[in-house]
N, C-alpha and C positions, 0 to 999 in steps of 0.2 A: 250424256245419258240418253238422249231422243234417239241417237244414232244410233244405238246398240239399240230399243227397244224395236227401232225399223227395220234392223238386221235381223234382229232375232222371232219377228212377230208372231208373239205370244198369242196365245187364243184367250187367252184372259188375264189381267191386271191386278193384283189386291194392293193398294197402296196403304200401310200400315204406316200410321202417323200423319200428323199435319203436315208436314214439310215437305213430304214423298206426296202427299194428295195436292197441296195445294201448286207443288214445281208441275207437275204431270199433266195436269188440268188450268193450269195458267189462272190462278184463282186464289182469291183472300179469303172465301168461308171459311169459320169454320169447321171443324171435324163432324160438328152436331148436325149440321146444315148438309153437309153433303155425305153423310150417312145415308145407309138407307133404301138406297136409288140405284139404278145403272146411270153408269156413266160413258163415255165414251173418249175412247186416247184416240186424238189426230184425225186425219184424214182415213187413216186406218180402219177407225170406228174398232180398234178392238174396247169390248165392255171392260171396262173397269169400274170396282168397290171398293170404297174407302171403308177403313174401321179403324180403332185404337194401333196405339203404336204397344208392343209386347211390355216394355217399360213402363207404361203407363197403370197396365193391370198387377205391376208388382205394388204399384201403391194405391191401388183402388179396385181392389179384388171383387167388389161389389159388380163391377161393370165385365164382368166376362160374360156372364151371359150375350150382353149386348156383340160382343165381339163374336162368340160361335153364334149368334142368327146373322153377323156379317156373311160367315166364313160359308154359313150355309145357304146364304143368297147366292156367293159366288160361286160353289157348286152344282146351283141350278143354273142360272146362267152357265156354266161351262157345260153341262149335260142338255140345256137348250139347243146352245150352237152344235155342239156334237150330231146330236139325233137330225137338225135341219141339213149336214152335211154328210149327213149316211143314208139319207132319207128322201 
């Protein structure tokens, strides 16, 4: 999986779900803990955001919110980096 993210390096990361956050970022938090934050893949330093896995909101419909103020961290971050590389 590392290889292909090296190949292909993404300008930004969402890692949906524990599994995908905690393989990516070499880490036992969990999801609660590393919410929230930028984070960063590798050497790379591409930013990466963790938030719910899509599964998780069919049985706890309560917590979407949570997940689109994810989804809109990581559209700042990604209009961040953008603007600093046009700029």
């Amino acid at each position: 999986m590392c290889d292909q993210i090296d190949r292909i390096n993404p300008e930004i990361i969402v890692a949906m779900g524990r599994f995908a956050a905690q393989a990516l970022l070499k880490s036992t938090a969990s999801i609660a803990e590393l919410r929230g934050r930028r984070h960063e893949y590798s050497e790379l330093k591409i930013p990466l955001v963790v938030t719910y896995h899509p599964a998780f909101l069919l049985r706890s419909m309560l917590e979407k919110k949570k997940v689109w103020n994810d989804l809109q961290f990581a559209q700042s971050l990604y209009d961040e980096s953008n603007s600093e590389r046009s700029g």
